[in-house]
Biotite code that builds the C-alpha atoms (Angstrom):
import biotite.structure as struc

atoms = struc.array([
    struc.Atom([-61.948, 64.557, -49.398], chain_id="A", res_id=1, res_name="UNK", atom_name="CA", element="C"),
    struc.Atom([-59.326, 61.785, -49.796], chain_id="A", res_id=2, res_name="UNK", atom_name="CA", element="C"),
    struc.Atom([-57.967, 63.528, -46.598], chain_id="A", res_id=3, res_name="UNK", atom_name="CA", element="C"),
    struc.Atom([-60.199, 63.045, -44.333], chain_id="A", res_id=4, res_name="UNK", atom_name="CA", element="C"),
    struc.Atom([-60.825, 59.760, -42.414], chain_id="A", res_id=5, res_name="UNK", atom_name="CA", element="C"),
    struc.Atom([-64.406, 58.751, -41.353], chain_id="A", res_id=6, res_name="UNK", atom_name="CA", element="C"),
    struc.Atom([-64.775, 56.320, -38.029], chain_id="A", res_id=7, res_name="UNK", atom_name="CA", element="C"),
    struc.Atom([-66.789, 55.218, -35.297], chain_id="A", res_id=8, res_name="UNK", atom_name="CA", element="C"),
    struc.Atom([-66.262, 57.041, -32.396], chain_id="A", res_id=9, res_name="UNK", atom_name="CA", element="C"),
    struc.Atom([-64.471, 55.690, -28.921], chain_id="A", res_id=10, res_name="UNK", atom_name="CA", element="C"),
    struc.Atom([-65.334, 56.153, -25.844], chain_id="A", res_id=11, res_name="UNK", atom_name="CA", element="C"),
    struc.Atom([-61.607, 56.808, -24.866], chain_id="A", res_id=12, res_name="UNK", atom_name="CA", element="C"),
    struc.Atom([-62.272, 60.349, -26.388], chain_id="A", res_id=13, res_name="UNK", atom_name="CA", element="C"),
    struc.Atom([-65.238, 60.999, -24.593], chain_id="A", res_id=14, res_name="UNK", atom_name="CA", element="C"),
    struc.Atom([-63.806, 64.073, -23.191], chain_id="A", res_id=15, res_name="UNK", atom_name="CA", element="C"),
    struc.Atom([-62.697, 65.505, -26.810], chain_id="A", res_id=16, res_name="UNK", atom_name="CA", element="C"),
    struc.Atom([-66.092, 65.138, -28.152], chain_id="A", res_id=17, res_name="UNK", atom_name="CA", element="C"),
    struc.Atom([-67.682, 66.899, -25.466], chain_id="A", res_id=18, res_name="UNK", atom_name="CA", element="C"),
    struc.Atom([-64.550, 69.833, -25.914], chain_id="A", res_id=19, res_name="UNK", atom_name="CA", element="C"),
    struc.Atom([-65.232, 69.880, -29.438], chain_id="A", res_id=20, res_name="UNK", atom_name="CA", element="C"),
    struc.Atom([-69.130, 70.321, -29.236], chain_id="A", res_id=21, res_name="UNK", atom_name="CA", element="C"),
    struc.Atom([-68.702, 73.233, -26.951], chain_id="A", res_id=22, res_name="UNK", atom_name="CA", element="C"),
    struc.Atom([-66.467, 74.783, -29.547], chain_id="A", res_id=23, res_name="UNK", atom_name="CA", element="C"),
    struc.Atom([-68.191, 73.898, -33.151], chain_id="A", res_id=24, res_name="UNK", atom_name="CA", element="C"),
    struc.Atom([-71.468, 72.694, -32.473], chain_id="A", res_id=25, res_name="UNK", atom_name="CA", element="C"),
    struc.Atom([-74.943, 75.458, -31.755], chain_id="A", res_id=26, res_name="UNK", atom_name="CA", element="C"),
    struc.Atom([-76.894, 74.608, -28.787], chain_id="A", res_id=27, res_name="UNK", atom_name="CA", element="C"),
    struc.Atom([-76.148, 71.551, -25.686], chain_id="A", res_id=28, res_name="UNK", atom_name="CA", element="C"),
    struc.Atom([-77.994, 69.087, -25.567], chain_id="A", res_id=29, res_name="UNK", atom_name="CA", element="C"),
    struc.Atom([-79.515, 67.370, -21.976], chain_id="A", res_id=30, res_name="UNK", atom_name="CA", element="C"),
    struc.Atom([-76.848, 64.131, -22.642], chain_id="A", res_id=31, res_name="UNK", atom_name="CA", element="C"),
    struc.Atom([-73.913, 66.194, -23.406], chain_id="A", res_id=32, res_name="UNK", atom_name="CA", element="C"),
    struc.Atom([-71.750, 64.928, -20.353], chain_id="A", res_id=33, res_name="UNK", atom_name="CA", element="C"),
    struc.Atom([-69.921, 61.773, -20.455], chain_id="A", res_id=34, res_name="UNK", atom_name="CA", element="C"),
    struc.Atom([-72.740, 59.276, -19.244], chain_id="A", res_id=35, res_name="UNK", atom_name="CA", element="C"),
    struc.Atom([-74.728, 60.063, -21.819], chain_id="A", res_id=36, res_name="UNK", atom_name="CA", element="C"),
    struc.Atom([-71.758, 60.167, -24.814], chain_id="A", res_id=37, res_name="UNK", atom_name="CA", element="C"),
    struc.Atom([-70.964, 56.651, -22.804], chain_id="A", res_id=38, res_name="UNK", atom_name="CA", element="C"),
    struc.Atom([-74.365, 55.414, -22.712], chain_id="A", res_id=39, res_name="UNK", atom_name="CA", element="C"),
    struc.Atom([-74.856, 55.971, -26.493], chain_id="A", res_id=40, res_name="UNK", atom_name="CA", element="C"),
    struc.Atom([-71.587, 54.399, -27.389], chain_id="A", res_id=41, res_name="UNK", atom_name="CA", element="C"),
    struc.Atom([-72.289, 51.130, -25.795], chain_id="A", res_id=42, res_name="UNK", atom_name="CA", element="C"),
    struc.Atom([-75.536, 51.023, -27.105], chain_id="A", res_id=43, res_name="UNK", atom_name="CA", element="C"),
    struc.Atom([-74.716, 51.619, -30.129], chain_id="A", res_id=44, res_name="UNK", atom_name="CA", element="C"),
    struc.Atom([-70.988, 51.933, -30.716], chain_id="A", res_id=45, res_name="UNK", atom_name="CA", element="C"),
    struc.Atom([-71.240, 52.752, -34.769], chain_id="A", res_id=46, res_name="UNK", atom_name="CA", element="C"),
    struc.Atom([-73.846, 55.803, -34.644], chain_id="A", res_id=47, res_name="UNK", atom_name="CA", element="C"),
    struc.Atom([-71.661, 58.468, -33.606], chain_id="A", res_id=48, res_name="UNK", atom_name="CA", element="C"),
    struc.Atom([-69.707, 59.376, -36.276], chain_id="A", res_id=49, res_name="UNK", atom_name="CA", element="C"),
    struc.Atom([-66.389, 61.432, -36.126], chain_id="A", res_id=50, res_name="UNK", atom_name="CA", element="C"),
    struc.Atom([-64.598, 63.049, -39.234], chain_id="A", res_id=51, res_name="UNK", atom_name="CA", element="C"),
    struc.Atom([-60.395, 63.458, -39.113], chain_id="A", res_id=52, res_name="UNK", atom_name="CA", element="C"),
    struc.Atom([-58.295, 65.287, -40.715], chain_id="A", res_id=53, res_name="UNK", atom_name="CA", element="C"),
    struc.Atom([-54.729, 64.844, -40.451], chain_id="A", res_id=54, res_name="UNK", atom_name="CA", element="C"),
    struc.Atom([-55.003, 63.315, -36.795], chain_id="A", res_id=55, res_name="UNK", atom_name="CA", element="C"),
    struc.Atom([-57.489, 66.266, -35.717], chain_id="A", res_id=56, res_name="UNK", atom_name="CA", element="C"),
    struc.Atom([-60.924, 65.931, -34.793], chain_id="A", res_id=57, res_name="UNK", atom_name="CA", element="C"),
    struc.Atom([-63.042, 67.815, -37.819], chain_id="A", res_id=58, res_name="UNK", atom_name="CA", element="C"),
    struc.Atom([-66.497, 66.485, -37.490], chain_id="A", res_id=59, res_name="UNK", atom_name="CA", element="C"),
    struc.Atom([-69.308, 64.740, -35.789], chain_id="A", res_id=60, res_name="UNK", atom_name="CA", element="C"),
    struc.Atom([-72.325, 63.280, -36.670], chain_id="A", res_id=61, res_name="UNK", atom_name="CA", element="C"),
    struc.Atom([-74.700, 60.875, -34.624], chain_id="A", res_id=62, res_name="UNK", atom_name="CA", element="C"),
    struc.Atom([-76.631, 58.725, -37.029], chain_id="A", res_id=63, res_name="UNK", atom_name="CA", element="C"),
    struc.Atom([-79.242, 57.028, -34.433], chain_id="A", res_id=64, res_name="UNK", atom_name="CA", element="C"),
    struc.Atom([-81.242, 54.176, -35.245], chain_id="A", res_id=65, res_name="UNK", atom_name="CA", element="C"),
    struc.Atom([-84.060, 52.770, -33.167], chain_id="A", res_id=66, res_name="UNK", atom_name="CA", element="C"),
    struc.Atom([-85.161, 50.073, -36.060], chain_id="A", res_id=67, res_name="UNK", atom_name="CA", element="C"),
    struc.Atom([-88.067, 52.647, -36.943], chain_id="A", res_id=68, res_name="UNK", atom_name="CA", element="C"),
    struc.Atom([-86.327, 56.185, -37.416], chain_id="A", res_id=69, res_name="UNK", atom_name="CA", element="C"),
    struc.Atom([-83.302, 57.377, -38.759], chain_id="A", res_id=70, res_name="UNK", atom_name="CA", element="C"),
    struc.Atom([-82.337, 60.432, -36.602], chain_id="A", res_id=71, res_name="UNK", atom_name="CA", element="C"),
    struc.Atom([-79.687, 62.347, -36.571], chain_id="A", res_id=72, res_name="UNK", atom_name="CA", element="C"),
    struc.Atom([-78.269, 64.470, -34.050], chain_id="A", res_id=73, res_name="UNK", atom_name="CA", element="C"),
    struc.Atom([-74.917, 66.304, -33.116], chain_id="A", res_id=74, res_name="UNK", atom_name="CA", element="C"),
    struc.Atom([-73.740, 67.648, -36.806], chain_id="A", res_id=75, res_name="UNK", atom_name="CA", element="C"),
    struc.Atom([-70.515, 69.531, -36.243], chain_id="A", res_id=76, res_name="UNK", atom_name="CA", element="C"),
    struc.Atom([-68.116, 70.954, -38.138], chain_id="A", res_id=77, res_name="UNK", atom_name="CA", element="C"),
    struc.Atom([-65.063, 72.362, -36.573], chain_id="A", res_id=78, res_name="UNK", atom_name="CA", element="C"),
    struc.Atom([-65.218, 76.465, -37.459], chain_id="A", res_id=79, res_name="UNK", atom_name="CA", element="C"),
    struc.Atom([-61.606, 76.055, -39.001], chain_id="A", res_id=80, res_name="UNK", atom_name="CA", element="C"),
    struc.Atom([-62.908, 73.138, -41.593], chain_id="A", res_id=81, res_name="UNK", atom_name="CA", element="C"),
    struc.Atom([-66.316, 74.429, -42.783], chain_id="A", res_id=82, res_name="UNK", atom_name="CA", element="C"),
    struc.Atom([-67.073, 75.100, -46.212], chain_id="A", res_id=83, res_name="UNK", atom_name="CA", element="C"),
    struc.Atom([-64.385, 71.772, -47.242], chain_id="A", res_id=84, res_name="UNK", atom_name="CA", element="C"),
    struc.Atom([-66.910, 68.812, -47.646], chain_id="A", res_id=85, res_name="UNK", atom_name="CA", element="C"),
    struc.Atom([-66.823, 68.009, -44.220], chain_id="A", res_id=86, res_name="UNK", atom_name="CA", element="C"),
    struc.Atom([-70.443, 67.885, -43.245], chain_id="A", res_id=87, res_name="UNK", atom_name="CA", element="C"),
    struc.Atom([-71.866, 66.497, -46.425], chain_id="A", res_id=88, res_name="UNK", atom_name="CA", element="C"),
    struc.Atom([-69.141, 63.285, -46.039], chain_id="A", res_id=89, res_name="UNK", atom_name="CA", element="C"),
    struc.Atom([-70.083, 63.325, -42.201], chain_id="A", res_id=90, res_name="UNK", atom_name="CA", element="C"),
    struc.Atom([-74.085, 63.023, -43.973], chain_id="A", res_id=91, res_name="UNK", atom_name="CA", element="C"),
    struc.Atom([-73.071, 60.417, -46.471], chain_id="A", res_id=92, res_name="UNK", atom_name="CA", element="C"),
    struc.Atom([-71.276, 57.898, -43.959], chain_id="A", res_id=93, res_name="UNK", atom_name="CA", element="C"),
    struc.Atom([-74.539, 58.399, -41.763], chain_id="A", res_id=94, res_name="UNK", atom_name="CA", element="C"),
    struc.Atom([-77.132, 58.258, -44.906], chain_id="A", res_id=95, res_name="UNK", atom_name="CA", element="C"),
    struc.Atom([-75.395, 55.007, -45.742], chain_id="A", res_id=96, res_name="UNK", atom_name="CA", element="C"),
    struc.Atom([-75.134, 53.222, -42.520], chain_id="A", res_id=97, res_name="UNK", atom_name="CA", element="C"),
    struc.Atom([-79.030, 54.239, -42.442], chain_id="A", res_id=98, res_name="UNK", atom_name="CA", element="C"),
    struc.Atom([-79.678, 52.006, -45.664], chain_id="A", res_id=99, res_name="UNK", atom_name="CA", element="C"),
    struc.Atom([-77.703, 49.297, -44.608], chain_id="A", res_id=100, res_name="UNK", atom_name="CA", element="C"),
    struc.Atom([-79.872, 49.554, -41.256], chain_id="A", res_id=101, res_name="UNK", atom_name="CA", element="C"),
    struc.Atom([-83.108, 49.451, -43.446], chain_id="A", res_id=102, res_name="UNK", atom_name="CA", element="C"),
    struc.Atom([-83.673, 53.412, -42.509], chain_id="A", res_id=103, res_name="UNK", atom_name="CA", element="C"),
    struc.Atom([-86.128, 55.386, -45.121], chain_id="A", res_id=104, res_name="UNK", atom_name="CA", element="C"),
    struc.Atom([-85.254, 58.804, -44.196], chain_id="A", res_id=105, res_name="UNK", atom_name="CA", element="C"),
    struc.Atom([-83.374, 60.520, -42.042], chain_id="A", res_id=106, res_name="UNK", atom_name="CA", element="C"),
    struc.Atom([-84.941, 63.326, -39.324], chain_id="A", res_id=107, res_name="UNK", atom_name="CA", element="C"),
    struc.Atom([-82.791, 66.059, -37.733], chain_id="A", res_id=108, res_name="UNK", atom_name="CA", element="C"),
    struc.Atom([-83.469, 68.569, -35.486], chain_id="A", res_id=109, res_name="UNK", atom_name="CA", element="C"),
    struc.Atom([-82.067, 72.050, -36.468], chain_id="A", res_id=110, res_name="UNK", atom_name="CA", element="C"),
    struc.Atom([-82.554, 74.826, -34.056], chain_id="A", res_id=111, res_name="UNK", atom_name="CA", element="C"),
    struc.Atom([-84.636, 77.603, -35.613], chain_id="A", res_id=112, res_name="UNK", atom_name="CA", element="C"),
    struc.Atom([-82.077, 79.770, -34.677], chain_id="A", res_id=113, res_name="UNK", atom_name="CA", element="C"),
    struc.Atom([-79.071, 78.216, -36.429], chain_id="A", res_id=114, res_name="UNK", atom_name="CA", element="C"),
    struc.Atom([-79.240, 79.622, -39.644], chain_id="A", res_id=115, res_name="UNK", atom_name="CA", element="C"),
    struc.Atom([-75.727, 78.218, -40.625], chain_id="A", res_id=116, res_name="UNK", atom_name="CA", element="C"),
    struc.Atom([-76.669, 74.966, -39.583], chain_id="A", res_id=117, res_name="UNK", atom_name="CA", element="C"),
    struc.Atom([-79.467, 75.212, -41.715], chain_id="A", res_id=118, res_name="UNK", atom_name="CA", element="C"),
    struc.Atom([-77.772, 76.472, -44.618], chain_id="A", res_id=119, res_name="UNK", atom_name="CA", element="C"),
    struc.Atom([-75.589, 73.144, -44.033], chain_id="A", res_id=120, res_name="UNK", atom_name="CA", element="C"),
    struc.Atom([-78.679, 70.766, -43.769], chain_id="A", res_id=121, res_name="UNK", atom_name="CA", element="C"),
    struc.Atom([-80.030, 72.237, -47.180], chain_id="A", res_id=122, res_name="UNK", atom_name="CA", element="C"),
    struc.Atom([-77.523, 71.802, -49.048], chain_id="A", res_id=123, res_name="UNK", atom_name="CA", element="C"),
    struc.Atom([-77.391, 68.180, -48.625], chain_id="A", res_id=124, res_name="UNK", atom_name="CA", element="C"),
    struc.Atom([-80.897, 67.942, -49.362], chain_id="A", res_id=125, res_name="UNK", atom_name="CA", element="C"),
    struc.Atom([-82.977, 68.644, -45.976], chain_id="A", res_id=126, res_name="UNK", atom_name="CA", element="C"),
    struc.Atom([-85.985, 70.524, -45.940], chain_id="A", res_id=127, res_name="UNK", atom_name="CA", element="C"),
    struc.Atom([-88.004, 71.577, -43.105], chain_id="A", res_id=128, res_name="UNK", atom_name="CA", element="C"),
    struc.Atom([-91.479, 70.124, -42.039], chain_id="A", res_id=129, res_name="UNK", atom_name="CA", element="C"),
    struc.Atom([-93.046, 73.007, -41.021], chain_id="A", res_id=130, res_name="UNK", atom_name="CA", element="C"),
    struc.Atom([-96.625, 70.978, -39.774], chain_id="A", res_id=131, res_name="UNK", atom_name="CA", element="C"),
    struc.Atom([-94.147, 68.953, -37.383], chain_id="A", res_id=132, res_name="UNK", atom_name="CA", element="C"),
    struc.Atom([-93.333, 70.339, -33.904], chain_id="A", res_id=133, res_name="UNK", atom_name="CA", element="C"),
    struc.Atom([-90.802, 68.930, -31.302], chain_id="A", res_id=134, res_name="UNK", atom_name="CA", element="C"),
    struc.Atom([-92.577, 68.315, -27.896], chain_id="A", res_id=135, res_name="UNK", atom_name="CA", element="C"),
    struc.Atom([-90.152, 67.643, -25.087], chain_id="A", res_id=136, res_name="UNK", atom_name="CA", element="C"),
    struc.Atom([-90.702, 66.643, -21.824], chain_id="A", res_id=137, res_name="UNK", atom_name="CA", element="C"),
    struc.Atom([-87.286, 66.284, -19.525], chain_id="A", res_id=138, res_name="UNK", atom_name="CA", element="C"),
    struc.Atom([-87.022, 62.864, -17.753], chain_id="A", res_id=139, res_name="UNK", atom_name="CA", element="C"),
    struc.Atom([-83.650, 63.883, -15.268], chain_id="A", res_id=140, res_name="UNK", atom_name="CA", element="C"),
])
């Protein structure tokens, strides 16, 4: 993938992100708008990583660390560039700045629904906990 540049994200391209999660990405999430894209990048500006290929927006993946878990969030591989090594460098990049962090695993959250996404997630060595379930309470 000697093509394809991995960066930080900025938070001039705010908009793009949000444009390219409605197009690649399964599901919205409740801080997809640009407050909460902002609030995450000047919290933390390296955890949202974005993949490029040739100038073009490719990938995403937030690697969020809260100095206890390594979550991540927001894997997203434009529809044109899957199957090419995009999500498992997008994984890589965010499994290494987890090390570096002092992370010992990394969580996601796959929609049961997403069987792609899943596929994806397995094949860079995720596996499901099935005696874990998400409770959610909305705070806006």
């Amino acid at each position: 993938m000697s093509d394809l540049l991995l960066r930080a994200a900025r938070v001039d391209e705010i908009s793009e992100l949000l444009a390219f999660w409605a197009r690649a990405a399964e599901g919205t999430s409740i801080s997809d708008d640009e407050a909460g894209v902002a609030r995450l990048l000047a919290r933390d500006p390296g955890a949202l990583i974005v993949a490029e290929r040739g100038g073009a927006l490719v990938g995403t993946v937030i690697a969020g660390w809260d100095g206890w878990r390594a979550s991540l969030y927001r894997l997203a591989v434009a529809p044109e560039a899957r199957r090419q090594g995009v999500s498992k460098a997008l994984l890589a990049a965010a499994e290494e700045r987890f090390v570096a962090l002092g992370g010992r695993r990394g969580d996601a959250m796959v929609l049961t629904a997403n069987e792609q996404g899943q596929h994806a997630w397995a094949a860079a060595g995720y596996r499901p906990e099935e005696q874990w379930r998400r409770w959610t309470k909305p705070l806006a």
